[in-house]
C-alpha positions as CSV (number, residue, x, y, z in Angstrom):
1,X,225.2,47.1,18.9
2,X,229.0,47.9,18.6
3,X,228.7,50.4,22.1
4,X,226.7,47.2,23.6
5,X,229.4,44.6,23.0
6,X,232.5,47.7,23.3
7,X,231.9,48.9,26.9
8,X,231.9,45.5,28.8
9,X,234.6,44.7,26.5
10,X,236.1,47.9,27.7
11,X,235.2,47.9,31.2
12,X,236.6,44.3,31.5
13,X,240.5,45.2,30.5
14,X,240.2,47.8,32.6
15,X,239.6,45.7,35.4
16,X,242.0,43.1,34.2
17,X,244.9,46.3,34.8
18,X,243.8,46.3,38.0
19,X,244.0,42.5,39.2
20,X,247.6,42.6,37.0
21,X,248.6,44.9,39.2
22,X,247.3,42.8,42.2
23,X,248.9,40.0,44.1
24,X,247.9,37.7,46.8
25,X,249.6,39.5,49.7
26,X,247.3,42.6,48.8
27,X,244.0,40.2,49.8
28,X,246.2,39.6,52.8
29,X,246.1,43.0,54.4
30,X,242.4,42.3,55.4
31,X,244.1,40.6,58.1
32,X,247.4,42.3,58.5
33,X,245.6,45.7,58.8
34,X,242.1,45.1,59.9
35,X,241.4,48.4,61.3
36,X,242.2,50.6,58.1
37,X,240.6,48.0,56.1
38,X,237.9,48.0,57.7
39,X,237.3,51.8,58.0
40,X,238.0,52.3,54.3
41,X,235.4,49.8,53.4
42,X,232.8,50.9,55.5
43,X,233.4,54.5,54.6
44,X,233.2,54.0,50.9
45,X,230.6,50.9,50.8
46,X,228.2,52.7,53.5
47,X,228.9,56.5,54.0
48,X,229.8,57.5,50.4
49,X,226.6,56.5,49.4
50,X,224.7,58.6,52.3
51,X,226.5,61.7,51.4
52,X,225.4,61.4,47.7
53,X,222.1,60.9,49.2
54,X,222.0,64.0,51.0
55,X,223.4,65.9,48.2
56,X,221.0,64.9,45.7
57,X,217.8,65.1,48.4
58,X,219.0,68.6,49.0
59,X,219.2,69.2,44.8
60,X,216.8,69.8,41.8
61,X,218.2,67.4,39.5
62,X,216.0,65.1,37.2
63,X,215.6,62.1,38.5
64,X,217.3,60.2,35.9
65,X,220.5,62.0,37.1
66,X,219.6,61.6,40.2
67,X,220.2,58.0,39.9
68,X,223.1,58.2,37.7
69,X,224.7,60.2,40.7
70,X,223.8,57.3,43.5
71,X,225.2,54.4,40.8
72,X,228.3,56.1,40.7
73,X,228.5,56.4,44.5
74,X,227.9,52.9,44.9
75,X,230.6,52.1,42.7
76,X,234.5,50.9,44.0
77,X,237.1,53.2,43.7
78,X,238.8,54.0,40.4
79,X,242.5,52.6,38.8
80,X,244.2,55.6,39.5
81,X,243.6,55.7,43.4
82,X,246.9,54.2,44.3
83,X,248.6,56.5,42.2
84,X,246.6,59.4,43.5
85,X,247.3,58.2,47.2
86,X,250.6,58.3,45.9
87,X,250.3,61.9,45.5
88,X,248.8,62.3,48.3
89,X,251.3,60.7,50.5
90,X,248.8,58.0,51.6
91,X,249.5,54.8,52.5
92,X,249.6,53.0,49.0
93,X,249.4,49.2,49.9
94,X,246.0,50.1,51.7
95,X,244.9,51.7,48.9
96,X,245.5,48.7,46.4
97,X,243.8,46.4,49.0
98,X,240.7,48.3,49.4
99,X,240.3,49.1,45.5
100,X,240.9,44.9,45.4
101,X,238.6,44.2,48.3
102,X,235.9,46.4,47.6
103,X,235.8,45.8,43.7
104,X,235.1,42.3,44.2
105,X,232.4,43.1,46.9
106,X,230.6,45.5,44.7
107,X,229.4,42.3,42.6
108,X,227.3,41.9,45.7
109,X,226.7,45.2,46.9
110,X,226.2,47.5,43.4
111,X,223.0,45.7,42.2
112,X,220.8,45.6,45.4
113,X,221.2,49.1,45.8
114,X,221.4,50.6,42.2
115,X,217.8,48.3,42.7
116,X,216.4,50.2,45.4
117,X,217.6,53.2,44.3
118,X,215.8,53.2,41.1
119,X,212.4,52.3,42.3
120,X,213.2,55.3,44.9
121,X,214.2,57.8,42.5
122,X,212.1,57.1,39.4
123,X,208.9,55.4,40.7
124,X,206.3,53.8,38.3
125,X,209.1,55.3,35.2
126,X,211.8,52.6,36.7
127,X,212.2,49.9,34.4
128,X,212.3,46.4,35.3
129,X,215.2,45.5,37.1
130,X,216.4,42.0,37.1
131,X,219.3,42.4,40.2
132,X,220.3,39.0,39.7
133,X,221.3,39.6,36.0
134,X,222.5,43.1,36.8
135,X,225.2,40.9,39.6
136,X,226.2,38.2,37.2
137,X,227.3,40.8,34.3
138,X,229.4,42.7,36.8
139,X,230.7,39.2,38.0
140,X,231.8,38.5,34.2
141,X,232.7,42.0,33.5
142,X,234.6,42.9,36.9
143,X,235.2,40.2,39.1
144,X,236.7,37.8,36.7
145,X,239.3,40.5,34.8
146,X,240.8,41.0,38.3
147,X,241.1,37.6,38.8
148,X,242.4,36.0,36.0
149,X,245.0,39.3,36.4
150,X,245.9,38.5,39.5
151,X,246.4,34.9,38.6
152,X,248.5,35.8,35.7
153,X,250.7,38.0,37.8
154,X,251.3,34.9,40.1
155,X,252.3,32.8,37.2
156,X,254.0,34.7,35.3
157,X,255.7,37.9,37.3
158,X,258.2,39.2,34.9
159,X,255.8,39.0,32.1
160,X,253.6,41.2,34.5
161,X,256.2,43.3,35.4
162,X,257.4,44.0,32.2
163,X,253.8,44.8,30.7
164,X,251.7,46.0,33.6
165,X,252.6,49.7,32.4
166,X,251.3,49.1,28.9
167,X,248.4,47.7,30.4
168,X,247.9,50.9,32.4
169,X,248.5,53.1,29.7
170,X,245.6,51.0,27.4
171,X,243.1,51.2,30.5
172,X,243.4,54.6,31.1
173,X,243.1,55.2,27.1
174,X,239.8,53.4,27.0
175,X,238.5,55.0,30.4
176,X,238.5,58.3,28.6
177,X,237.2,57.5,25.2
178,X,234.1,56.1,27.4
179,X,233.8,59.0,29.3
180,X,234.0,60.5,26.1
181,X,231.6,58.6,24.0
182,X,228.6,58.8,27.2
183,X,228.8,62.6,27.8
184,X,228.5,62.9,23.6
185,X,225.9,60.5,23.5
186,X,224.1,62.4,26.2
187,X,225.5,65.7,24.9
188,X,222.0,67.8,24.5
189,X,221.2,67.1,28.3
190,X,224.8,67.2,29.3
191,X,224.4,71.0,28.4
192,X,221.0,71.2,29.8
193,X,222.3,70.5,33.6
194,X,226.2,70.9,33.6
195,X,225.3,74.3,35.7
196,X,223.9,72.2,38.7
197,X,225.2,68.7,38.4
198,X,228.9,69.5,37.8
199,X,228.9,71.6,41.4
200,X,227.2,68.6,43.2
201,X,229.7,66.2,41.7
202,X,232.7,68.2,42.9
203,X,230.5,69.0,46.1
204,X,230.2,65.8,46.5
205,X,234.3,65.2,45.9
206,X,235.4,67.3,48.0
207,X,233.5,66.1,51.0
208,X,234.5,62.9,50.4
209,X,238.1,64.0,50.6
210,X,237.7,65.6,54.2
211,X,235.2,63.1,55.4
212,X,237.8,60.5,55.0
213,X,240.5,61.9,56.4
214,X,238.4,62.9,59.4
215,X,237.2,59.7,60.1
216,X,240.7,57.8,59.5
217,X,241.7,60.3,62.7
218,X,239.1,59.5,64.7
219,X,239.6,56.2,64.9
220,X,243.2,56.3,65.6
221,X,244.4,55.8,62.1
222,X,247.7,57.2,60.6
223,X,247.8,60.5,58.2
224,X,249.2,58.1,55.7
225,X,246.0,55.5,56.1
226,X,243.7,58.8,56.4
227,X,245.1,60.3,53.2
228,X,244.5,56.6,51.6
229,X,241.0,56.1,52.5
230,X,240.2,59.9,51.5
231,X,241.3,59.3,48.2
232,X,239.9,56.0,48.2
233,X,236.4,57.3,48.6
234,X,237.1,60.3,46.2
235,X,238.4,58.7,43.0
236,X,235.2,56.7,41.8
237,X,235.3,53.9,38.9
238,X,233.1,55.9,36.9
239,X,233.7,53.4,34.0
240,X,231.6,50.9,36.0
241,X,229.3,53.4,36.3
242,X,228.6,54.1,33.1
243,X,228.3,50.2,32.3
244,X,225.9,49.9,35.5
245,X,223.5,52.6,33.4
246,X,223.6,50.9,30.8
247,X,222.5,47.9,32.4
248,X,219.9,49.4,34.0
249,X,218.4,51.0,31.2
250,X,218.7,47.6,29.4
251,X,218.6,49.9,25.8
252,X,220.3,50.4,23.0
253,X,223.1,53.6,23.7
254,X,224.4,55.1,26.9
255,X,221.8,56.3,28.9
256,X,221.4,59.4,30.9
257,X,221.9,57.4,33.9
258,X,225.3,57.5,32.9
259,X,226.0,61.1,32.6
260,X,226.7,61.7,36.2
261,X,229.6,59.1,35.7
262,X,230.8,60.8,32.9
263,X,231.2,64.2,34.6
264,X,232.9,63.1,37.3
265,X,235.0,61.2,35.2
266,X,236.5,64.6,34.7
267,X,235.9,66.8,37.6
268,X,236.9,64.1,40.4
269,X,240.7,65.4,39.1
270,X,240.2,68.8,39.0
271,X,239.2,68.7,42.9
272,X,241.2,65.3,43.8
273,X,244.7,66.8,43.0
274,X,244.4,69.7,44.5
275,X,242.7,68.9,47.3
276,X,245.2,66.0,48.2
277,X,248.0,68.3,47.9
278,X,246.4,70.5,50.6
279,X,245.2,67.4,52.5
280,X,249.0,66.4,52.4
281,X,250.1,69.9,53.8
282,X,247.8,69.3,56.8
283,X,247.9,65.5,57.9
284,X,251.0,64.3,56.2
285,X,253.5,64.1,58.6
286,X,250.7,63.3,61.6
């Protein structure tokens, strides 16, 4: 009972750091940048999803990993992107816009196709899914934080300014004692399939991190937007991820829907920074 009522609890001051860090002009680049926009949400809404896909056809994981690897793909990106595009020498603003934009679409997005993708993965084992109740707790538990952040930063800027770092610091605590807590929880099958899930997780990583980049050029983008978007569809929000297993398993605990979250939780680091370092040597300066 204490997990049920902690993770949302958790999940939603996470996402209140993010719309604190937020302001209006950062819904505005929709519009001042529609191109980059744009690409990064279609790559991370609609491709990230169909690489996962394809990684997980071509594997023998159970299917209740399976799933736990597509809920994490259809997740938004994580807190730390901007700070990872940082690194990377990507394009910042972008990065905070598209984290914004496509955190608040994933309220629509996330449970239609965490829906299908249950029926598709664990056929007459799925349990019933209501996808209307699965949208209105990521409404309450995302959607909301961000913006009543957001609107707090508008009010009140130097309070923000003075406190959004604490406010980091505190998400970022609570990310990893979730991580934490689900891979413990799930610890016996954890150990069962590190050997073949923790490749296909940083598998997956790492072609996110090209396929971004590659894109971004072939549409005319900037290194700096290419680099943003890369990391963008990299660095996943696997604390939503392991709150969307839990909804779907609608039990008591964290699921093993939500190990895959878990995992990359930890590896999406070990490939992200030094793969964006690399990916800075080659399309930095272009």
């Amino acid at each position: 009972m204490l997990l049920e009522v902690a993770l949302p609890l958790a999940l939603a001051i996470i996402m209140f750091s993010l719309g604190f860090g937020l302001t209006f002009a950062d819904f505005g680049r929709v519009f001042s940048l529609p191109r980059a926009v744009i690409t990064g949400i279609l790559m991370q809404v609609i491709a990230l999803p169909v690489v996962a896909f394809l990684l997980v056809s071509l594997s023998d994981l159970p299917p209740g990993l399976a799933l736990g690897v597509m809920i994490l793909a259809f997740c938004p990106g994580g807190v730390t992107s901007s700070m990872l595009t940082k690194l990377a020498g990507g394009t910042v603003a972008l990065s905070i816009t598209l984290t914004a934009v496509i955190s608040l679409l994933s309220v629509l997005t996330v449970p239609v196709l965490v829906g299908w993708s249950t029926d598709h993965f664990l056929g007459s084992a799925a349990p019933e899914l209501n996808v209307t109740a699965i949208g209105m707790n990521m409404f309450v538990i995302t959607a909301v934080p961000v913006v009543i952040g957001v609107l707090l930063r508008f009010v009140a800027p130097g309070f923000a300014d003075r406190y959004e770092s604490k406010v980091s610091l505190v998400a970022l605590v609570l990310f990893v004692i979730i991580v934490a807590a689900a891979l413990t929880a799930n610890w016996t099958m954890f150990i069962s399939n590190v050997g073949t899930l923790a490749p296909i997780l940083m598998g997956l990583n790492a072609v996110l991190l090209v396929l971004g980049v590659a894109v971004a050029r072939l549409v005319g983008l900037s290194g700096a937007d290419g680099l943003c978007i890369s990391v963008e569809m990299a660095v996943q929000n696997a604390t939503l991820g392991i709150a969307v297993a839990g909804m779907v398993a609608a039990a008591a605990g964290i699921p093993e829907y939500a190990v895959p979250s878990a995992v990359y939780g930890i590896t999406m680091f070990v490939v992200t920074l030094p793969g964006v370092v690399v990916l800075r040597l080659i399309f930095g300066k272009t």
